[in-house]
C-alpha positions as CSV (number, residue, x, y, z in Angstrom):
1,X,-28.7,9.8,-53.5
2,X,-31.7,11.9,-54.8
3,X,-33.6,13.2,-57.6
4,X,-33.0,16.5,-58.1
5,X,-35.9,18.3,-60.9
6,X,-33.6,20.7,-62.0
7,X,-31.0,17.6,-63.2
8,X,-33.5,15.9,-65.5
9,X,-32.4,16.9,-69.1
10,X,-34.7,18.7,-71.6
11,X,-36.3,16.6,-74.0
12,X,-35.3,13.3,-72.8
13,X,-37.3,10.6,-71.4
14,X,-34.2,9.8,-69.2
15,X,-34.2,10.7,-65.7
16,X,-30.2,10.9,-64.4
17,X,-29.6,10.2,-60.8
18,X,-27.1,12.8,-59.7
19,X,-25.4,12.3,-56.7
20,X,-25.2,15.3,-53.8
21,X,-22.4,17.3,-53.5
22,X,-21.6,16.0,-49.8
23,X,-22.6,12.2,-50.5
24,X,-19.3,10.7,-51.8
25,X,-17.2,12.2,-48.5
26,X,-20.1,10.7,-45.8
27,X,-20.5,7.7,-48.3
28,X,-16.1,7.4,-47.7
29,X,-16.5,8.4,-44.0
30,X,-19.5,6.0,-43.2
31,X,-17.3,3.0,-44.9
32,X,-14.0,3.9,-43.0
33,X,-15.9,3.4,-40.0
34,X,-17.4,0.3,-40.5
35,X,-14.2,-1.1,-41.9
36,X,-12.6,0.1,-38.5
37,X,-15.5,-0.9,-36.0
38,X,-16.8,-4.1,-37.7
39,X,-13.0,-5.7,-37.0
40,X,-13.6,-4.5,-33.4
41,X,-16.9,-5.5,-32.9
42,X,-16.1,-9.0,-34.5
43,X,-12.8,-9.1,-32.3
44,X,-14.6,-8.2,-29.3
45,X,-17.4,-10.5,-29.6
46,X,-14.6,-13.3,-30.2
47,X,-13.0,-12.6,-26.8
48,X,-16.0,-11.6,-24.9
49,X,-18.2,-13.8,-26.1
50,X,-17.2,-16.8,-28.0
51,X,-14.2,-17.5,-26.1
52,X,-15.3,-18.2,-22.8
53,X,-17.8,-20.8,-23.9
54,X,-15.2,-22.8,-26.0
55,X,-12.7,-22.2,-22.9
56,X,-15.4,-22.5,-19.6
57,X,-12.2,-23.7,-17.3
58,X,-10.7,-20.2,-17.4
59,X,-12.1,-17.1,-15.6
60,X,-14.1,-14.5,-17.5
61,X,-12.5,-11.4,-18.5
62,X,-14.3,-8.1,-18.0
63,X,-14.5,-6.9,-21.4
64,X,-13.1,-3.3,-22.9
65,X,-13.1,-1.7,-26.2
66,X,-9.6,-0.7,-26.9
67,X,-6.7,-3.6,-27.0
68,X,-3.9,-1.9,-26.2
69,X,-4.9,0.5,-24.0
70,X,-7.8,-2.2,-21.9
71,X,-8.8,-1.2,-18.6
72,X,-5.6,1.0,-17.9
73,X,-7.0,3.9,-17.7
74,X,-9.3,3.2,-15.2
75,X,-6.9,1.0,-13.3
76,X,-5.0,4.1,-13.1
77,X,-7.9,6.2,-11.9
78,X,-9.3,3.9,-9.4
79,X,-8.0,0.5,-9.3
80,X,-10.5,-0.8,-6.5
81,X,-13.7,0.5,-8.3
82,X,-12.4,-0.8,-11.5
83,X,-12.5,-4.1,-9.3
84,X,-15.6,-3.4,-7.4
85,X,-17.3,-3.1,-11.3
86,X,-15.9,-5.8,-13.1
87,X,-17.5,-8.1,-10.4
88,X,-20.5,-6.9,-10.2
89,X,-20.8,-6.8,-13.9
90,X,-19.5,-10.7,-14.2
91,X,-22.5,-11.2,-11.5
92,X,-20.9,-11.1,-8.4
93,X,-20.7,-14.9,-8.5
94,X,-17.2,-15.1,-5.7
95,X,-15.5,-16.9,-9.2
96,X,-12.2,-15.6,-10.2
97,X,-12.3,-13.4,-12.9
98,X,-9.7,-11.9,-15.2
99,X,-9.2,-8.0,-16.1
100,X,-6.3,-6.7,-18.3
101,X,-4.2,-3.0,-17.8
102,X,-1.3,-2.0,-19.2
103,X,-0.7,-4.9,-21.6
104,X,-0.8,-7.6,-18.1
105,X,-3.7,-9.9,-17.1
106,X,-4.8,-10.4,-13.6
107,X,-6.4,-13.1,-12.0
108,X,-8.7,-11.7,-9.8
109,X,-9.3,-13.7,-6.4
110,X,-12.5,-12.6,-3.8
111,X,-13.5,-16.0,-2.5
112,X,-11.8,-16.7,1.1
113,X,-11.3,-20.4,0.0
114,X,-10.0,-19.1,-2.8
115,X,-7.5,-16.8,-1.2
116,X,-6.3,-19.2,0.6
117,X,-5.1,-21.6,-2.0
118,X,-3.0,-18.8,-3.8
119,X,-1.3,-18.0,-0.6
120,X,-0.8,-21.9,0.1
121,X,0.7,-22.0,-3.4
122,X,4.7,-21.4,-3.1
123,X,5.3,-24.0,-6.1
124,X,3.8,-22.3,-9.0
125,X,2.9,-18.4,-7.5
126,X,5.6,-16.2,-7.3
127,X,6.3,-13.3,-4.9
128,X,9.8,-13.3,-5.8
129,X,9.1,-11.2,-9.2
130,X,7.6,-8.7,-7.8
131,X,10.8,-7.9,-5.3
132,X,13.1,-8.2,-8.1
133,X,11.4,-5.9,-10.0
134,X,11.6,-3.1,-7.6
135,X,15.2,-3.8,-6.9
136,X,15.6,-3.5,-10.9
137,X,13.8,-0.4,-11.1
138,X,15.7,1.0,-7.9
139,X,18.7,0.5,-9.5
140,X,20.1,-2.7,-8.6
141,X,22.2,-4.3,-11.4
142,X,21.5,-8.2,-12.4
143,X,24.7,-9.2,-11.0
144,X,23.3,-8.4,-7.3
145,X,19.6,-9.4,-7.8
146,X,21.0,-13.1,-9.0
147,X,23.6,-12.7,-5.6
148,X,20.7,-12.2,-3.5
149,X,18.1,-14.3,-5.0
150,X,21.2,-17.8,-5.4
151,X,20.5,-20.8,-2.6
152,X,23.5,-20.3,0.0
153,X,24.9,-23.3,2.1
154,X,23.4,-24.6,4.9
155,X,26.3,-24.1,7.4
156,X,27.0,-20.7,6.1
157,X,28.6,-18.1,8.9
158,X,25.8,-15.1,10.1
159,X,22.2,-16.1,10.1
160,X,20.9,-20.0,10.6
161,X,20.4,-21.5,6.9
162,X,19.2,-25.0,7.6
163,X,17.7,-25.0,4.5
164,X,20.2,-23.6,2.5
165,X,17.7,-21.0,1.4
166,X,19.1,-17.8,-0.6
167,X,19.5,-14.2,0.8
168,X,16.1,-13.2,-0.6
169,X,13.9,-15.9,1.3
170,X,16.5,-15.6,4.0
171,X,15.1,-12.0,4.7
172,X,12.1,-12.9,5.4
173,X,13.2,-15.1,8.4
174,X,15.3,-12.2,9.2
175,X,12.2,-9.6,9.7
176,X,10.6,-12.2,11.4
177,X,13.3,-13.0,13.8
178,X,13.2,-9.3,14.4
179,X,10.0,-8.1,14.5
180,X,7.5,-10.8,15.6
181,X,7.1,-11.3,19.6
182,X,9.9,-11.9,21.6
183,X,12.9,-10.3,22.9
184,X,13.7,-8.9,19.7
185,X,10.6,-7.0,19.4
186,X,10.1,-5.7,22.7
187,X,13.9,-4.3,22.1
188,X,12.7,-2.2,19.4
189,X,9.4,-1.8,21.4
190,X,11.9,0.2,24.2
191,X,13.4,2.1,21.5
192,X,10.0,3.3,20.5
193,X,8.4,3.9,23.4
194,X,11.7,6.3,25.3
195,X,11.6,8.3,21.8
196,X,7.8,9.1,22.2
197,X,8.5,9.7,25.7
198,X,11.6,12.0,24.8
199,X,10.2,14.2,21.6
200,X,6.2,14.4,22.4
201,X,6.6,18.0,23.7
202,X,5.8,21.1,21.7
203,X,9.5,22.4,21.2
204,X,10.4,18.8,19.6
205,X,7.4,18.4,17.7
206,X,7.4,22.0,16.2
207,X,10.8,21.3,14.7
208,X,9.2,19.4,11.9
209,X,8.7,21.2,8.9
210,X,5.1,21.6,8.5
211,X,4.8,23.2,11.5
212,X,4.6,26.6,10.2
213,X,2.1,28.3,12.7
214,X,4.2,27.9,16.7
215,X,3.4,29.9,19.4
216,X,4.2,29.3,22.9
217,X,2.0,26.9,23.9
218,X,0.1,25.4,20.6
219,X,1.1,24.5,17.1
220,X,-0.6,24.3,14.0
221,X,0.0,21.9,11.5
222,X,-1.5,20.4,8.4
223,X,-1.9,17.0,10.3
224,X,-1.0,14.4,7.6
225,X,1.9,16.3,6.4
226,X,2.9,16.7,10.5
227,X,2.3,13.3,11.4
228,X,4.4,11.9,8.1
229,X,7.0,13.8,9.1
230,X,6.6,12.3,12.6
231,X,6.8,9.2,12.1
232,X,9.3,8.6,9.7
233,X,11.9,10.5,12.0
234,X,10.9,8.0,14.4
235,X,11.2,5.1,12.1
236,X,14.5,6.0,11.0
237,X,16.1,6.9,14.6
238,X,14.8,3.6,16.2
239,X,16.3,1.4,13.2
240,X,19.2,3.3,12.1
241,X,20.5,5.3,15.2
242,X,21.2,9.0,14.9
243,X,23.9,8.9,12.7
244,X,21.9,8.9,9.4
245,X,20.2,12.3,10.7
246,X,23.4,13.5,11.0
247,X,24.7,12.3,7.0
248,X,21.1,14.2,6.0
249,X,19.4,16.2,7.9
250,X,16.7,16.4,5.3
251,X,16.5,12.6,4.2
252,X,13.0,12.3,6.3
253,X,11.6,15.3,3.8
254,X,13.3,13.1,0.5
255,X,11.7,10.1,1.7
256,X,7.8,11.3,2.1
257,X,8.3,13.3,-1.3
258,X,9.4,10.2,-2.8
259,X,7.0,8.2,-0.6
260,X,3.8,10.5,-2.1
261,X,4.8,9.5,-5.8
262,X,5.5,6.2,-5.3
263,X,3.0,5.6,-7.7
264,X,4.9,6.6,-10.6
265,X,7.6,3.8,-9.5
266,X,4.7,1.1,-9.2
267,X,3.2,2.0,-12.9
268,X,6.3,1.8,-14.8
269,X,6.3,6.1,-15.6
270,X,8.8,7.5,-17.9
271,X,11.7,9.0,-17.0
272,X,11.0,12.4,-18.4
273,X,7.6,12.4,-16.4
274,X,8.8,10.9,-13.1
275,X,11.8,13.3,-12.4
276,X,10.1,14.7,-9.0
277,X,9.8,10.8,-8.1
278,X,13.4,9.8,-8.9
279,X,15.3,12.5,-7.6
280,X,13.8,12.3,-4.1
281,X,14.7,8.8,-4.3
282,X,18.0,8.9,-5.5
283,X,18.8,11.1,-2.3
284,X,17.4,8.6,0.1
285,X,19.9,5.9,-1.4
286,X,23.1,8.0,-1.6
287,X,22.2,9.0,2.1
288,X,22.1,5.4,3.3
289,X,25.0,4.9,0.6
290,X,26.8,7.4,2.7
291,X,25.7,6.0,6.2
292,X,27.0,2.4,5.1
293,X,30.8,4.0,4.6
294,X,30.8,4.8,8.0
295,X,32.3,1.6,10.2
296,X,29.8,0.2,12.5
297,X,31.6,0.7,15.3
298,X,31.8,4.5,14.8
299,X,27.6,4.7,14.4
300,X,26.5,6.2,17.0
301,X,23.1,5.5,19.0
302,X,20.6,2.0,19.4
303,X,21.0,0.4,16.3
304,X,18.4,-2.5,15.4
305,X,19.8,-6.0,14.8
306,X,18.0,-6.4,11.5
307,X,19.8,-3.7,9.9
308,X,23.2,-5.0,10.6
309,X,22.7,-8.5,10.0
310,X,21.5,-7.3,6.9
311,X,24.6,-5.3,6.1
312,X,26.9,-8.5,7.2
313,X,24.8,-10.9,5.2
314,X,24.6,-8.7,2.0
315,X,28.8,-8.2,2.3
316,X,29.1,-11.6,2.7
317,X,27.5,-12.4,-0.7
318,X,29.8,-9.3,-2.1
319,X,27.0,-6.4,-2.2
320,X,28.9,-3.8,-1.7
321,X,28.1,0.1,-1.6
322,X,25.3,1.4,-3.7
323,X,23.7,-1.7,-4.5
324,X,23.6,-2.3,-0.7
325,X,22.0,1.0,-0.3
326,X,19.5,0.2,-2.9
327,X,18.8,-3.5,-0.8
328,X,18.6,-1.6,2.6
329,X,16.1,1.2,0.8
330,X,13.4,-1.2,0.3
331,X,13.5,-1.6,4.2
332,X,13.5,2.5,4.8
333,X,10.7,1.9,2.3
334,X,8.9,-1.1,4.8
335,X,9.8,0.9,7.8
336,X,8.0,4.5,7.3
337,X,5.6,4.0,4.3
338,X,2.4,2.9,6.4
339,X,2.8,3.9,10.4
340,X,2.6,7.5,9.3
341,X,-1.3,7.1,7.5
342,X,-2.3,4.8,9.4
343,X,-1.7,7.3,12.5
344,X,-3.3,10.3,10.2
345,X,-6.2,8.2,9.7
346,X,-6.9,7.1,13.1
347,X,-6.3,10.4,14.6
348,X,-8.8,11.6,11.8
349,X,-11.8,9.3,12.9
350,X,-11.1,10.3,16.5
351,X,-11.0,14.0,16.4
352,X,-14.2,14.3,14.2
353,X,-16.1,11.9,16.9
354,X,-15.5,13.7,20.5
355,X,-17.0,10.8,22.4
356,X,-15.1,8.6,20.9
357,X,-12.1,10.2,21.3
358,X,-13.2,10.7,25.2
359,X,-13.5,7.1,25.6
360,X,-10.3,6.7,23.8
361,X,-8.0,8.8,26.5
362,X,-10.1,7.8,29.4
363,X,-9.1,4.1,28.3
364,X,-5.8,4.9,27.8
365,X,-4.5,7.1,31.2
366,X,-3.6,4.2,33.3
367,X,-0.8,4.1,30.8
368,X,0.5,7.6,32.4
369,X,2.3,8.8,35.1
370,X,0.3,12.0,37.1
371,X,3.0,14.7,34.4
372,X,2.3,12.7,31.5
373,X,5.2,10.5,31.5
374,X,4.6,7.1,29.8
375,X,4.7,4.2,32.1
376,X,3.2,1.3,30.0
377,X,2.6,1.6,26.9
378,X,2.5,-2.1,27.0
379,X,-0.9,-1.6,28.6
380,X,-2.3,0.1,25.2
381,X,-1.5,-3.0,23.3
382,X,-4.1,-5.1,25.3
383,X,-7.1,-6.3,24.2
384,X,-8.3,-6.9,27.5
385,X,-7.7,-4.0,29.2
386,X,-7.6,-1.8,26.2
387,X,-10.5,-3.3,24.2
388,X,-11.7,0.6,22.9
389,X,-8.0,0.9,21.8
390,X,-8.1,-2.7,19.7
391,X,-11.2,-1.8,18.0
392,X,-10.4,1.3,16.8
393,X,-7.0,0.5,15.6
394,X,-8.8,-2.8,13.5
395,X,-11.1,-0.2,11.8
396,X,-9.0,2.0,10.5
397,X,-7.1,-0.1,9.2
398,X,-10.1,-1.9,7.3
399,X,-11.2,1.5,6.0
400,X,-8.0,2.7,5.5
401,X,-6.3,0.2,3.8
402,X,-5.4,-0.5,-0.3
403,X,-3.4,-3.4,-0.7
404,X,-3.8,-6.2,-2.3
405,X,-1.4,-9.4,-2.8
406,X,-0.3,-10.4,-6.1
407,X,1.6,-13.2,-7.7
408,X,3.1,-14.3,-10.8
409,X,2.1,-17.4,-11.9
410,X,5.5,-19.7,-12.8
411,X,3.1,-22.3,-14.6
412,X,-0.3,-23.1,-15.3
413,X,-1.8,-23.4,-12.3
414,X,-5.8,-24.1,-10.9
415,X,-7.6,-21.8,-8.8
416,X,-10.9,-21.7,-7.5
417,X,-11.5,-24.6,-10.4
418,X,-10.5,-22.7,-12.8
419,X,-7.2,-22.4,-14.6
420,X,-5.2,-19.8,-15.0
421,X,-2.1,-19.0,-17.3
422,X,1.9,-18.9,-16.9
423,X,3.2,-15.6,-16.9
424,X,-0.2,-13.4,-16.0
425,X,-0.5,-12.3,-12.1
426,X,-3.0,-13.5,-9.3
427,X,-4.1,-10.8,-7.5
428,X,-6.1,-11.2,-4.2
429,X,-7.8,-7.5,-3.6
430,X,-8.1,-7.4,0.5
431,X,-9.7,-3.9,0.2
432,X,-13.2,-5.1,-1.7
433,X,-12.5,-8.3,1.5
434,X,-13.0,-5.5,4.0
435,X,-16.4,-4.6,2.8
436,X,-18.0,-7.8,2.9
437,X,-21.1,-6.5,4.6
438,X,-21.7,-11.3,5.0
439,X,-18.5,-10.7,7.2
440,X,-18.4,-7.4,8.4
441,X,-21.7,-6.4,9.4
442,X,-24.0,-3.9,8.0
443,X,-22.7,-0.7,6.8
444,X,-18.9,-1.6,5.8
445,X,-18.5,1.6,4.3
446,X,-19.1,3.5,7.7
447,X,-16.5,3.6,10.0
448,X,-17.9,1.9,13.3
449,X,-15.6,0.4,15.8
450,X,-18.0,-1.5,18.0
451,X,-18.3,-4.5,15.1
452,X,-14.6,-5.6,16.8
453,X,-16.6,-5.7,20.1
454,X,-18.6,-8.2,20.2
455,X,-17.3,-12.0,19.7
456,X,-13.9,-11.4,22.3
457,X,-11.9,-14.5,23.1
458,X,-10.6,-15.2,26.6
459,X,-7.5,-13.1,25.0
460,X,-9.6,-10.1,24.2
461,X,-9.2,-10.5,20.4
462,X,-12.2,-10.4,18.3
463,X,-13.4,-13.0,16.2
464,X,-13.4,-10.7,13.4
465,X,-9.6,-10.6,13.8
466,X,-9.3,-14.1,13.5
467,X,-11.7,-14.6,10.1
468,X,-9.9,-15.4,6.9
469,X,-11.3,-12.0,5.4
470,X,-9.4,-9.9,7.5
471,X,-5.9,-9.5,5.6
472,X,-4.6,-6.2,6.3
473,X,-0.9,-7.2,6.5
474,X,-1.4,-9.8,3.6
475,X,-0.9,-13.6,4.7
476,X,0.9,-16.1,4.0
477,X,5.2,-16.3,4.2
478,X,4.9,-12.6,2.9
479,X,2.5,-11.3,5.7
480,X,3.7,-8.2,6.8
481,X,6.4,-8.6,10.1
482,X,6.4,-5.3,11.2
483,X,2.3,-5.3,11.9
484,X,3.1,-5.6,16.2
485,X,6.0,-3.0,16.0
486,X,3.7,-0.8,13.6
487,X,0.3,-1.0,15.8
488,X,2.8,-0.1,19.4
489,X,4.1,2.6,17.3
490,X,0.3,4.6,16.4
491,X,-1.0,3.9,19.2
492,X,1.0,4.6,21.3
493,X,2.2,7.9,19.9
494,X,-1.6,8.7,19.6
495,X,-2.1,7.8,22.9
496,X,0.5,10.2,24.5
497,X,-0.5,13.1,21.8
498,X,-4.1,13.0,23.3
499,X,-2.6,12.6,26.9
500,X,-0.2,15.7,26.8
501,X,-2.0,17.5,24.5
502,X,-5.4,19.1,23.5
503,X,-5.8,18.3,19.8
504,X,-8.6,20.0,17.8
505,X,-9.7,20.7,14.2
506,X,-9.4,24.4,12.4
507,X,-12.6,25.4,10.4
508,X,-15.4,23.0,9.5
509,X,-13.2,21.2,6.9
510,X,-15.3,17.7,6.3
511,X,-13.6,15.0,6.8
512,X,-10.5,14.2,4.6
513,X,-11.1,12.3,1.8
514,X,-9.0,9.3,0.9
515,X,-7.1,8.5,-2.3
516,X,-8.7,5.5,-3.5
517,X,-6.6,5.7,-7.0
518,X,-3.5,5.5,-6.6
519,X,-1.4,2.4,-5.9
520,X,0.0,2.5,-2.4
521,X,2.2,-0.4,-0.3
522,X,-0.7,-0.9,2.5
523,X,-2.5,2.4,4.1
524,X,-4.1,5.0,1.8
525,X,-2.9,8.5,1.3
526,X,-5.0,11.3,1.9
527,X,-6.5,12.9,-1.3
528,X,-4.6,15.7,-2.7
529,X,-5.8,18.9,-1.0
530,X,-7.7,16.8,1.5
531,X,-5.8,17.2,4.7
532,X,-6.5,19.0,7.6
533,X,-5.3,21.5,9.8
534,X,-5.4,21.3,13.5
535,X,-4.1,23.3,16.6
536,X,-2.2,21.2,19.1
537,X,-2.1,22.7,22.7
538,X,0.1,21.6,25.6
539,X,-2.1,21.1,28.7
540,X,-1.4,23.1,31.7
């Protein structure tokens, strides 16, 4: 209020206080707000504040403003900086702490000893949910998710069950049984290597469609969009034979369209705003729908064990059809989503560093005949003799890699000393792992392969490789089983590339950028409008 001269009445000892003309809306405004913040600020300094000294066994939560929407947004944005913040900002003590997005708590985890008790923990941590989830959201029906995920008898037919274990853990031994060394592997390890040794000339490789640019001699290709395309035809021919090419022609293209907005499956969207997402999808599964019609016996080509024990074993427990084709997606999914960045990115690092990429093919050639022809690509894979080879293939995948392992926790369970609650997730974040400058060196944000050199064992592996903070393939029961199959498959596809061909960059593009935001199953995907284009030449 104010006095106002020209208010005061004439003749009148009394002065009247007379309010201005814009007072009662602000004096209305300034009270809605503090009847809206004060709640918030009192709520905030409740939770933030109050709470975590009358509860000092649980983790502290990195505080935000809005309930509902928490740390979403930026989870969404950037989930590993939202991480690489909330740390710091909780003073970087290695204690678990606890962030919130989209309505669900995580336990974060960033202490090695740490890590290791959640992937010790099989009582109360649950990886389970997470791969019923995406069999829910992939359209599996609850009928086939409680077939696969129901204990089966020991002296079932098919696949050894000593333990009586149900489908869904049985899998697991499956992909093992597959796909870690042995027979098995260096079955698939043939397959790989005699279709790298078939298709790496310039007519087969300019069949894929980003190859728009094909003369007689060269190519050029946007290389992450080339070398996706690449490897996912590989993928599928060594797994499923050539009769799935045949049902679809196009199901490669379906799969890395789906594959590229895979985050939209991982955060839950909408419907109406994930058609793009769903549609590419929902080709890939009526393909293999269609390709599991077909009798085995009239498949033609190499199939791979794993995907017909898995047909046998899902038919015996009466998964039939499309639900079968959902199961077996999930593995399309395993097989092609990773091999085909991870080879982007380390034919990224090696084409903007020539010497390194010199070093890289000199170390390589004994693998060659005198025309090119791959001899032994078993020779690539050695630490010993291809010690170069080993460390760049480590790197990139510490500087290319996102994931991180979570868990749902089945029951109240202790971690780190401090407890955390039943139904929230544990998550274990191996990207901000890889950039432990206490493990990795100096400059963990710079991509420099000699750190893998030094520290070798009498088997050529680096120490590195060995320390509990290197988890690009997760750990525990639910590490990765196709890491040897997918580290043969890049490098030695690189390898031959760089053997039979001259590869160079177009332009002064810098060098791609990654994209750190969005969700991904392992490797990274280039940043929107980030990739590069590159001429590949046959040598004379």
């Amino acid at each position: 209020m104010s006095f106002a001269d020209n208010n005061v009445t004439g003749g009148s000892d009394e002065i009247l206080l007379v309010p201005e003309a814009n007072y009662l809306p602000n004096f209305f405004l300034a009270k809605a707000v503090v009847c809206v913040l004060l709640p918030l600020v009192l709520w905030r300094a409740w939770k933030f504040t109050i709470l975590p000294i009358l509860r000092p066994d649980q983790p502290k939560e990195f505080p935000y403003w809005i309930p509902s929407l928490a740390h979403g947004r930026a989870f969404f944005l950037d989930s590993n900086g939202l991480l690489t913040r909330a740390r710091n900002y909780l003073g970087d003590s290695k204690e678990p702490f606890s962030l919130t997005a989209f309505g669900m708590t995580f336990y974060v985890v960033t202490q090695i000893k740490h890590s290791a008790e959640v992937y010790r923990n099989s009582e109360t941590l649950s990886f389970e949910e997470f791969v019923q989830g995406l069999m829910r959201i992939n359209g599996n029906d609850e009928s086939t998710i409680k077939a696969v995920y129901s204990p089966l008898p020991a002296d079932k037919a098919g696949f050894p069950n000593p333990h009586g274990d149900s489908l869904g853990v049985l899998a697991q031994k499956m992909h093992a049984h597959q796909l870690h060394p042995g027979e098995n592997l260096v079955t698939l390890q043939k397959l790989v290597k005699a279709w790298i040794d078939k298709h790496a000339n310039l007519g087969d490789l300019s069949k894929f469609p980003s190859a728009v640019t094909k003369g007689s001699k060269s190519i050029e290709v946007p290389l992450y969009w080339w070398c996706s395309e690449t490897f996912i035809q590989l993928g599928q021919d060594v797994y499923f034979g050539e009769t799935l090419s045949k049902i679809d022609p196009d199901l490669p293209a379906a799969f890395l369209t789906f594959d590229e907005l895979i985050w939209k499956m991982l955060y839950r969207y909408p419907s109406f705003l994930s058609t793009d997402m769903t549609t590419a999808r929902n080709q890939v599964i009526q393909s293999l729908d269609k390709y599991f019609r077909v009798p085995q016996s009239d498949r033609k080509g190499d199939i791979a064990w794993l995907v017909t024990a898995m047909e046998d074993e899902m038919r015996a427990i009466g998964v039939e059809k499309e639900n079968l084709a959902v199961v077996v997606f999930h593995l399309y999914l395993a097989i092609n989503t990773n091999t085909r960045k991870t080879a982007f990115w380390l034919l990224c690092y090696l084409i903007y560093n020539p010497s390194l990429l010199a070093s890289f093919k000199a170390e390589t050639a004994a693998a060659f005949g005198p025309d090119g022809e791959l001899v032994d690509p078993f020779m690539i894979q050695d630490p010993l003799r291809c010690p170069l080879v080993d460390s760049v293939w480590h790197e990139t995948l510490r500087m290319s890699g996102w994931a991180a392992s979570v868990r749902l926790i089945t029951a109240d369970t202790v971690i780190g000393g401090k407890r955390m609650n039943k139904g929230n997730r544990v998550m274990v974040p191996h990207r901000l792992l890889h950039f432990d400058e206490g493990v990795f060196g100096p400059e963990p944000h710079a991509f420099r392969p000699e750190r893998w050199m030094h520290k070798r064992g009498e088997d050529g592996v680096s120490s590195l490789a060995r320390s509990p903070s290197w988890r690009p393939f997760g750990a525990g029961k639910t590490m990765c089983s196709g890491r040897f199959l997918a580290r043969f498959s890049v490098t030695t596809f690189v390898a031959t590339l760089l053997r039979r061909f001259d590869v160079e960059l177009l332009g002064d593009a810098p060098f791609p950028k990654a994209d750190e935001g969005r969700p991904v199953l392992g490797t990274m995907s280039v940043k929107e409008g980030c990739d590069v284009k590159v001429r590949i030449t046959a040598k004379q």
